[in-house]
N, C-alpha and C positions, 0 to 999 in steps of 0.2 A: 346701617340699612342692610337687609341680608339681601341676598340675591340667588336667586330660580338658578335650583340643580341639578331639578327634577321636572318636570310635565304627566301629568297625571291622563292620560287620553282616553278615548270610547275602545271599551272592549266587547267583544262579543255577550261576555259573561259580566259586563258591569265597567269595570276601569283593569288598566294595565300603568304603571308607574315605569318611566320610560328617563333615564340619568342622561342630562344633556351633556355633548360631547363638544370639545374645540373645535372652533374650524379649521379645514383643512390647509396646509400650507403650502399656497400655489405658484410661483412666479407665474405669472401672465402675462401678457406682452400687447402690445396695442397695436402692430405691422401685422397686416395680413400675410397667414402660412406661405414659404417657397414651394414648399414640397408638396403642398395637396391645396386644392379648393375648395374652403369650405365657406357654406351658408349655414347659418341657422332662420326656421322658419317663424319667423315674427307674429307673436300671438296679437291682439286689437285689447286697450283697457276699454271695458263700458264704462260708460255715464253714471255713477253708481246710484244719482236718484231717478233716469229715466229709463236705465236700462231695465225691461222683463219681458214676459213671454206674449207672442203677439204683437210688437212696437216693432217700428222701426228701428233697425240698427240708429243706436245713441254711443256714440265713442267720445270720451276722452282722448281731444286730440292731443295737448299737450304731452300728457302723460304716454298717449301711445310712441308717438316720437324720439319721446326722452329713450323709451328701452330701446330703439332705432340705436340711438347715438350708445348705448351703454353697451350692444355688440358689435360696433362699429369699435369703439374704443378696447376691448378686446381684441380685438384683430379679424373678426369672425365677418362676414358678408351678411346681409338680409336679405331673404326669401319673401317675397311680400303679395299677399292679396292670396293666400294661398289657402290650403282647409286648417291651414294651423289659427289660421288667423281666423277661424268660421264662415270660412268660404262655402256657400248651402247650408250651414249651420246657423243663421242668423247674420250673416256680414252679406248684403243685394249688391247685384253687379255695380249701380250709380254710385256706392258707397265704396265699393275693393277700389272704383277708376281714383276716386278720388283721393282713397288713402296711397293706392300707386304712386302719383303725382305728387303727391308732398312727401312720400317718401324719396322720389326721385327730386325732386329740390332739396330735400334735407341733404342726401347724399355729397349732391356738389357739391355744399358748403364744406363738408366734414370729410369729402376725400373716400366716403365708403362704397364697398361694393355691393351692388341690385340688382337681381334678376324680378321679376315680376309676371305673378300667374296669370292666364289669359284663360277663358273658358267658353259656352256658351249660352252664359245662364240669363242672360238679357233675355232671354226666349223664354214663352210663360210654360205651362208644365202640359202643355196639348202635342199631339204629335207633330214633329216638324220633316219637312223632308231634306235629303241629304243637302238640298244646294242651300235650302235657310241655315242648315244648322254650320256651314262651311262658310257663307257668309254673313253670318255671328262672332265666327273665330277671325276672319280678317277684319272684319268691324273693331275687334276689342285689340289685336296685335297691331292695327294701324296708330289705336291711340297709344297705346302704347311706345310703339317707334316714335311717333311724333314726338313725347313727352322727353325722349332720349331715353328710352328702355330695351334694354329686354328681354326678352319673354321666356317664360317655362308653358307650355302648352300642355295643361292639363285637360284630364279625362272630362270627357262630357257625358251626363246622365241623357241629355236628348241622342245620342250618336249610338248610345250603347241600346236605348229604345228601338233605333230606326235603323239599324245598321240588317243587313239578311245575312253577313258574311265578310269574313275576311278583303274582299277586294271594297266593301263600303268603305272598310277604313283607310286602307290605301288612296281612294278617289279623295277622300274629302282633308288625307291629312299631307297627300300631293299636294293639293290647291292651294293650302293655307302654307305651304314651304315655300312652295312657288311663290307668292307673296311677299314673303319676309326680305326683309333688307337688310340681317343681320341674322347669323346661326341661331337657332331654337335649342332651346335644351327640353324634350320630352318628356312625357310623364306617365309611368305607368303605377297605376294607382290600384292595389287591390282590393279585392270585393270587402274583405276584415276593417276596411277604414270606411266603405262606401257600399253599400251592399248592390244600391242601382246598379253598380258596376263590372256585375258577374260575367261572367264571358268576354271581355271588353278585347278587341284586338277580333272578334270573332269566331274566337272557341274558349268552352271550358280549361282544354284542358292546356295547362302551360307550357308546355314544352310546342303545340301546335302557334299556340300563340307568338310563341316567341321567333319561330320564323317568318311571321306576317310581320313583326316588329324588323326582323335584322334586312325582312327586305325593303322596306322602307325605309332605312337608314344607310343601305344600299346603295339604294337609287337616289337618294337626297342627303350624302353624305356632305356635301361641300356649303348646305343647308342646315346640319344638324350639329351643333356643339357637344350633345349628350344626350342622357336618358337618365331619369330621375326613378330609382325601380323600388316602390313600397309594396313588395309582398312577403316581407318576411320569414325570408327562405336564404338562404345564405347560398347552399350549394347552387342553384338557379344563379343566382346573383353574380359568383363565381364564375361560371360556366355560359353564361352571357358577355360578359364584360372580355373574357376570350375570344370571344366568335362578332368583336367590335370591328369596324373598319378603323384603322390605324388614325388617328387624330381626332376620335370619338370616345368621349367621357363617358364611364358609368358613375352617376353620382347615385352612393347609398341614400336609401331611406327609408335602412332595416333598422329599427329603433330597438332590434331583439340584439344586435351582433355588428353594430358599425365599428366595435375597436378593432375585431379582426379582418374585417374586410376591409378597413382603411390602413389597416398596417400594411396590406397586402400579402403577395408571396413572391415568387422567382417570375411569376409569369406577368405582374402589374399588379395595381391596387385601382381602389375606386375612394373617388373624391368623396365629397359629402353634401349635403340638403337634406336638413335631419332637423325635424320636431325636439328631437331629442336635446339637440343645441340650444334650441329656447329656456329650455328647465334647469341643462347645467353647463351654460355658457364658461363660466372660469375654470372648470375640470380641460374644456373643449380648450381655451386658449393655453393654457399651462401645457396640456399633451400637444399640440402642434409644434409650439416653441422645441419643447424635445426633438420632437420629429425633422423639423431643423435641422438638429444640429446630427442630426446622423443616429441619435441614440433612439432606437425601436424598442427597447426594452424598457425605459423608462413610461415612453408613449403608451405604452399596454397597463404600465401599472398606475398610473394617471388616471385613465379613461374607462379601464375595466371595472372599477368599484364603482362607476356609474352605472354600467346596466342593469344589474336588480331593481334599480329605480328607475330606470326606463321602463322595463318591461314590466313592471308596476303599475308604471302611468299608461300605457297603452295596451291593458290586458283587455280581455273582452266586455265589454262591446267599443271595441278599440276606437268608433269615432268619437266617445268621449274622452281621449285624452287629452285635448284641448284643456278637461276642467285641470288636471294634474297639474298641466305650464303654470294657469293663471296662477292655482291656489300657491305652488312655488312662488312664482313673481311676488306674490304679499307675503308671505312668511319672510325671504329675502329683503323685503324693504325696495323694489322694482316698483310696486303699486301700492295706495294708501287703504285698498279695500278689495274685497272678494265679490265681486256682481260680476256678470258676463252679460254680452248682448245675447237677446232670445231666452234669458233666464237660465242660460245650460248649465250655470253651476248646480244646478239639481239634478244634473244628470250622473252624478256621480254620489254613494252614500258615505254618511258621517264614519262609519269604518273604514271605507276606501280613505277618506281624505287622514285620519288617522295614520294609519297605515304609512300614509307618502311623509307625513311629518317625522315617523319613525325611521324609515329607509333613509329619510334624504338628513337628518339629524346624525343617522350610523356612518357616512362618509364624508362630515364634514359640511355638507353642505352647505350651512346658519352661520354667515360672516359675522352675526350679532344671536347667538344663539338663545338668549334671554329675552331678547326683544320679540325674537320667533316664536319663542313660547306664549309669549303674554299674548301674543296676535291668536298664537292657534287656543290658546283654553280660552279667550273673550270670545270669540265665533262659535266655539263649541257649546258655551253658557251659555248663549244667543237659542242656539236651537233645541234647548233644554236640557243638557246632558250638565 
């Protein structure tokens, strides 16, 4: 019987014939990192005969779980309920509380580590004033607490609405510190993943913003565990994570540049909660394991021939990188099929998703690179090519 050497895929100008490569060869490790904190952001499998556009989020729970356990067993944490998972994208607040919750029972069983996003999307899409949209965000951090969680306080598209200024966000993300029973890890989320979210902090420009952020972390340091900072900007990223109060984490979720910014430099490094981890989870455990053990330069050459397929899967219009995770997840053998809740896998075209079979095939990434093939050219004849 022969066996697939090649993949024939969508080209701009017809087909491009693409020689499947080995996979890569990784020690992994199943003990979460000493040296750094990392999460990977947990993508949600759909229902693959209920999930489409318009319907209620339909998930496969099973299978969403099993990937739970399958970054658990890497060593890597879950980030859960978050936009990786289609949080505003098709995943409704009743639906994030609930997959929280059995992610946080999974967890005990298996020993792994959960933070869980909180938001304030329970609120319908009409104007809300500061003190609903604050007591939305302790609404959702209480169940949270309760369930034994906790929390990443993500940006809210109502806040960003209603806010006139800098001291809005201060009042309302006071209240909700003042609340918490346990350190928040922050989330600052930029407008390239969420466009609602231009200004958010209360100015465009970022360097203003970012001092309404450090004084609020300031003032509620003994409150805040971290900040989660997705604007893809490294030197920002850098230059923030400096001007931290001492026992305060900057956790990347530059998806363009986390190997250099987790490597660090003489002056600190920054942890991780990164999308990114979702799509190449065993690069991510392999390079930590290095990190360990003291070797840096291994850790760089590990996790650096990941990023052109990051920054593949999260190029613009960057909130659909989501499709990038899933379609990985199935070529991988993670999931038995390519649906998303809300239909999103169309948000992404049959050259994009090409594209990522090639970059993520050039580093190895197809533990069964034949079986990936057959997945990716049966979806492709599907949509006529």
């Amino acid at each position: 019987m022969n066996t697939l050497t090649t993949i024939e895929l969508p080209a701009a100008d017809g087909y491009r014939t693409v020689e499947l490569l080995e996979p890569a060869l990784l020690d992994t490790v199943s003990t979460p990192p000493r040296s750094r904190i990392a999460y990977a952001a947990g993508h949600v499998v759909g229902d693959p005969l209920r999930s489409s556009t318009g319907s209620q989020a339909a998930i496969d729970w099973d299978a969403t779980l099993r990937i739970r356990h399958s970054l658990w067993d890497l060593g890597l944490g879950v980030a859960e309920s978050m936009d990786t998972a289609q949080r505003g994208m098709g995943l409704d607040p009743t639906t994030a509380l609930t997959l929280a919750k059995r992610t946080l029972a999974e967890a005990r069983t298996a020993g792994g580590a959960v933070v869980v996003g909180i938001a304030t999307d329970q609120l319908d899409a009409a104007h809300h004033s500061l003190e609903e949209i604050t007591d939305a965000y302790i609404e959702q951090l209480g169940e949270i607490e309760a369930a034994g969680g906790s929390v990443v306080m993500m940006a809210s598209r109502h806040l960003a609405r209603a806010a006139k200024g800098a001291d809005d966000y201060l009042s309302v993300y006071g209240k909700v510190l003042d609340s918490a029973s346990r350190p928040v890890i922050l989330h600052w989320l930029g407008s390239m993943f969420d466009p609602a979210l231009e200004g958010y902090w209360g100015d465009r420009s970022i360097s203003e913003a970012s001092e309404t952020v450090l004084a609020l972390i300031r003032s509620k340091k003994d409150k805040v565990a971290g900040i989660k900072v997705s604007l893809l900007d490294k030197e920002h990223e850098v230059s923030l994570r400096r001007r931290l109060p001492a026992g305060v984490r900057l956790f990347t979720g530059d998806d363009f540049n986390y190997a250099e910014l987790i490597a660090g430099d003489e002056q600190g490094h920054s942890d991780a909660l990164l999308g990114a981890f979702a799509a190449v989870p065993r690069f991510a455990s392999a390079a930590f394991a290095k990190l360990d053990q003291g070797d840096h330069t291994a850790f760089r050459n590990i996790l650096e021939p990941t990023i052109p397929l990051s920054r593949l899967i999260f190029e613009a219009p960057t909130q659909y990188y989501k499709v990038g995770v899933v379609w990985l997840s199935y070529l991988t053998g993670w999931q038995s099929h390519f649906r998303m809740i809300a239909g999103l896998e169309s948000g992404r075209s049959l050259l994009h998703l090409a594209d990522l079979f090639q970059a993520a095939n050039g580093i190895g990434l197809f533990p069964d690179p034949e079986t990936s093939a057959e997945r990716a050219s049966a979806y492709f004849r599907a949509q006529g090519f």
